[in-house]
SEMIMI-876884 format. One record per atom (N, C-alpha, C, O): residue number from 1; residue in three letters; atom name; x, y negated, z. Coordinates in nm, 3 decimals. Layout:
i, aa, at, c1, c2, c3
NUM, ALA, CA, X, Y, Z $
...
This chain:
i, aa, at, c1, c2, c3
1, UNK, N, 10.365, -3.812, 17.802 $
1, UNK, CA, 10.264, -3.901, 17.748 $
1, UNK, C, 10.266, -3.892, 17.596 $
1, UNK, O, 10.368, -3.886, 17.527 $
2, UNK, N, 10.155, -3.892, 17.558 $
2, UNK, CA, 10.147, -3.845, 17.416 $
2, UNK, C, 10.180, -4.015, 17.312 $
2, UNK, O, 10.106, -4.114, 17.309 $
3, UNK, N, 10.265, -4.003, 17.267 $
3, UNK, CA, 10.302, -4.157, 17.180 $
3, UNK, C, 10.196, -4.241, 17.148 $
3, UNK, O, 10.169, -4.356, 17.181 $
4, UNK, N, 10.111, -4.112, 17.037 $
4, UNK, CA, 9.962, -4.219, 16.951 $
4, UNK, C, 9.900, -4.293, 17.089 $
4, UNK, O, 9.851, -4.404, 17.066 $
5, UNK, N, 9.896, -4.262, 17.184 $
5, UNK, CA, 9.787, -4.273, 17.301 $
5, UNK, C, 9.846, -4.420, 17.368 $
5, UNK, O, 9.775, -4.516, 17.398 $
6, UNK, N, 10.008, -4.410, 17.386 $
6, UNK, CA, 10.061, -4.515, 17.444 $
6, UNK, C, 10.044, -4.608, 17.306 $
6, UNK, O, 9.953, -4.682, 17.345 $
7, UNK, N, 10.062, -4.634, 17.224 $
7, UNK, CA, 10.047, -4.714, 17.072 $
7, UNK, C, 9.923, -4.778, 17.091 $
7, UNK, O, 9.917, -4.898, 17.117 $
8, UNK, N, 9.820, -4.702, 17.077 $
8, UNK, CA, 9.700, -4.755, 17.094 $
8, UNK, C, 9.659, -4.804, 17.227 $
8, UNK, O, 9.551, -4.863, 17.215 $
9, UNK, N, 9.705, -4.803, 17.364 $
9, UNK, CA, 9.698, -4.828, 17.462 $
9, UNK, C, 9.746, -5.003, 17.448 $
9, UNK, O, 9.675, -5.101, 17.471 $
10, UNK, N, 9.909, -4.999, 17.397 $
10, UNK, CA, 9.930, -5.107, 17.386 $
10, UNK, C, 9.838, -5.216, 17.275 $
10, UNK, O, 9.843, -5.334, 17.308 $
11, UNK, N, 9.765, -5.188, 17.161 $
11, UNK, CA, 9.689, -5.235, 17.130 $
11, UNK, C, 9.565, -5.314, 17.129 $
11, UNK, O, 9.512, -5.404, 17.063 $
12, UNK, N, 9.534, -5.213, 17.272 $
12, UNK, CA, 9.390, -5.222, 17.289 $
12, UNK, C, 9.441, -5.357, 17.451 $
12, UNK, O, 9.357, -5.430, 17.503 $
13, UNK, N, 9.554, -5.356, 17.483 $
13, UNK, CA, 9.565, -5.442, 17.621 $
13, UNK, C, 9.536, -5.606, 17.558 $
13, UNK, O, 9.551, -5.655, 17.446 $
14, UNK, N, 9.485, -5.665, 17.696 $
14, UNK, CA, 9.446, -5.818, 17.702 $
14, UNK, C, 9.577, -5.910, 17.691 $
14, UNK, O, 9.641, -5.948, 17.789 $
15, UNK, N, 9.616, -5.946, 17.527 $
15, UNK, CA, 9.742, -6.001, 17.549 $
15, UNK, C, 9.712, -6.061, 17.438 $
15, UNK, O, 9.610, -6.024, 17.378 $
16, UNK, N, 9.791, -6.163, 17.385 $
16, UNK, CA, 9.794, -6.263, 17.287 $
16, UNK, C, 9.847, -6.160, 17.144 $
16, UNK, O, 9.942, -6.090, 17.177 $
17, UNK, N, 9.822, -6.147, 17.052 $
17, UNK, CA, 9.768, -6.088, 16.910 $
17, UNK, C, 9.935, -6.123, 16.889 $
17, UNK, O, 9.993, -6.035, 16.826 $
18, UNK, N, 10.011, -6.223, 16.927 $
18, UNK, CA, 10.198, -6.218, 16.890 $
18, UNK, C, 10.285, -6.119, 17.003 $
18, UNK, O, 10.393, -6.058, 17.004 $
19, UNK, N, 10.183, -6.138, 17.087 $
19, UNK, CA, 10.283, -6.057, 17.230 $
19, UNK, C, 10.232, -5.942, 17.182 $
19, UNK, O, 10.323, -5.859, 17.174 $
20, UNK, N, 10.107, -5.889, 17.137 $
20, UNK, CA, 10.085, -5.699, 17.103 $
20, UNK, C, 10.178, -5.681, 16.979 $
20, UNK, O, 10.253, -5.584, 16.981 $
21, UNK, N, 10.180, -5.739, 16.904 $
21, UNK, CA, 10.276, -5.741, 16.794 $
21, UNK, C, 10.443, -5.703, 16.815 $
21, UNK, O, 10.520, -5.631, 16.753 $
22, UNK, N, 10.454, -5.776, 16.916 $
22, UNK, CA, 10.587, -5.799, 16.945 $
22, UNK, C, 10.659, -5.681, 17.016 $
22, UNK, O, 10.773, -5.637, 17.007 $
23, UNK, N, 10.526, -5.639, 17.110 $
23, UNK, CA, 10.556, -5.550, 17.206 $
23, UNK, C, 10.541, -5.372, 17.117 $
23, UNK, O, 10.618, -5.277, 17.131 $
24, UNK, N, 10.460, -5.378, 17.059 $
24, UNK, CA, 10.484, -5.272, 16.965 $
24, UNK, C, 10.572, -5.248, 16.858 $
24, UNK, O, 10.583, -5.137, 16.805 $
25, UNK, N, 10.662, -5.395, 16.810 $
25, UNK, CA, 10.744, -5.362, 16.759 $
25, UNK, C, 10.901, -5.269, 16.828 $
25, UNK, O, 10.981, -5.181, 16.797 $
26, UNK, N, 10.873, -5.356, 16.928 $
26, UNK, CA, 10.987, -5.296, 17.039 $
26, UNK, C, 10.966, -5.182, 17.100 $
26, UNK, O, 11.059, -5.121, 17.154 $
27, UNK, N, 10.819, -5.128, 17.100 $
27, UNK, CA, 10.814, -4.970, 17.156 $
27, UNK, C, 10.868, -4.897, 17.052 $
27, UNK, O, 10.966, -4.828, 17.079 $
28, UNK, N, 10.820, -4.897, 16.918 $
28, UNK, CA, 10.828, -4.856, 16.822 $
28, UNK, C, 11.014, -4.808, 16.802 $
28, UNK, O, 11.074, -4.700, 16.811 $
29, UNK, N, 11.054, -4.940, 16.775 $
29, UNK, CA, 11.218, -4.975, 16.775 $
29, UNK, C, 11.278, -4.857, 16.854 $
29, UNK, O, 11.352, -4.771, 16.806 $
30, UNK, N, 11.226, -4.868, 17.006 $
30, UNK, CA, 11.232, -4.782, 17.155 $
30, UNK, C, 11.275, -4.638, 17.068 $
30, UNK, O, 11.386, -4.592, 17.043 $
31, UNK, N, 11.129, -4.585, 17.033 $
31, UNK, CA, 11.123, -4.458, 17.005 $
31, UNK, C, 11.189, -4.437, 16.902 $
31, UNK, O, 11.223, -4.319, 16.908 $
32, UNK, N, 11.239, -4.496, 16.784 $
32, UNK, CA, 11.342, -4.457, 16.675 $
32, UNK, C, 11.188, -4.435, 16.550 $
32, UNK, O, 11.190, -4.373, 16.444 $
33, UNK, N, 11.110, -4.485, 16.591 $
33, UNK, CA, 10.990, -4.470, 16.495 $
33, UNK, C, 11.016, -4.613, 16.392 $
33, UNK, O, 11.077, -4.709, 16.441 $
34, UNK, N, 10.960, -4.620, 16.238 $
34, UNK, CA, 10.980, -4.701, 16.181 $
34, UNK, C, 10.884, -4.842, 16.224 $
34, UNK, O, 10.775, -4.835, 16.280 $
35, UNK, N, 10.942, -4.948, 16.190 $
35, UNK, CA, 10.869, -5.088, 16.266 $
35, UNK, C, 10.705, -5.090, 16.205 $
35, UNK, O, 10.603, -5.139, 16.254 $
36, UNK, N, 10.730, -5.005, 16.062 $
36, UNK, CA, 10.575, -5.051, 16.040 $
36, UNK, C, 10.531, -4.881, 16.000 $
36, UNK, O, 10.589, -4.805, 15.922 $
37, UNK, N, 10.382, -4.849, 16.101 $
37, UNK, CA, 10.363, -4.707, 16.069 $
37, UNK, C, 10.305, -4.717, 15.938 $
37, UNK, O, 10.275, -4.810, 15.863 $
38, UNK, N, 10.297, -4.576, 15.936 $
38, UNK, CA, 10.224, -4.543, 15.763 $
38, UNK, C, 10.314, -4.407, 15.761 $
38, UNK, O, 10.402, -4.366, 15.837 $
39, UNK, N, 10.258, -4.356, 15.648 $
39, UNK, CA, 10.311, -4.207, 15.567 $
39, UNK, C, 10.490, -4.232, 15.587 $
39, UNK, O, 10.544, -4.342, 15.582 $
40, UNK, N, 10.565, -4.094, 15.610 $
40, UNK, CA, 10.688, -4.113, 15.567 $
40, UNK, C, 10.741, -4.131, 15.427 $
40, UNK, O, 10.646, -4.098, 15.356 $
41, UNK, N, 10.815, -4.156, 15.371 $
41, UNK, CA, 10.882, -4.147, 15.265 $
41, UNK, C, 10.898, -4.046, 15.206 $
41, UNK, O, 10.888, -3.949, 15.281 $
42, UNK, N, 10.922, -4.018, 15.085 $
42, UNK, CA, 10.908, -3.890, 15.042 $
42, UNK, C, 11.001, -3.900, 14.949 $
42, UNK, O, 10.951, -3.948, 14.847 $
43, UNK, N, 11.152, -3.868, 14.934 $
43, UNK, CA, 11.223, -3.846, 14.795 $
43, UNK, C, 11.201, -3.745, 14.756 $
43, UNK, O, 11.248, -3.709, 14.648 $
């Protein structure tokens, strides 16, 4: 399963705006991905 697809899947589900929040923080966490997306870091 392609990640972006499950991300936005969980987004787009019928759930209270703290539970999608919550629950994508913890997929996120899951995958070793950072809690908030955006560009990587760059030193």
């Amino acid at each position: 399963m392609d990640i972006a697809d499950l991300l936005d899947w969980v987004q787009r589900y019928p759930a209270s705006p703290a539970l999608r929040t919550q629950a994508t923080a913890s997929l996120r966490a899951a995958l070793g991905l950072p809690l908030i997306p955006g560009p990587p870091c760059r030193s």
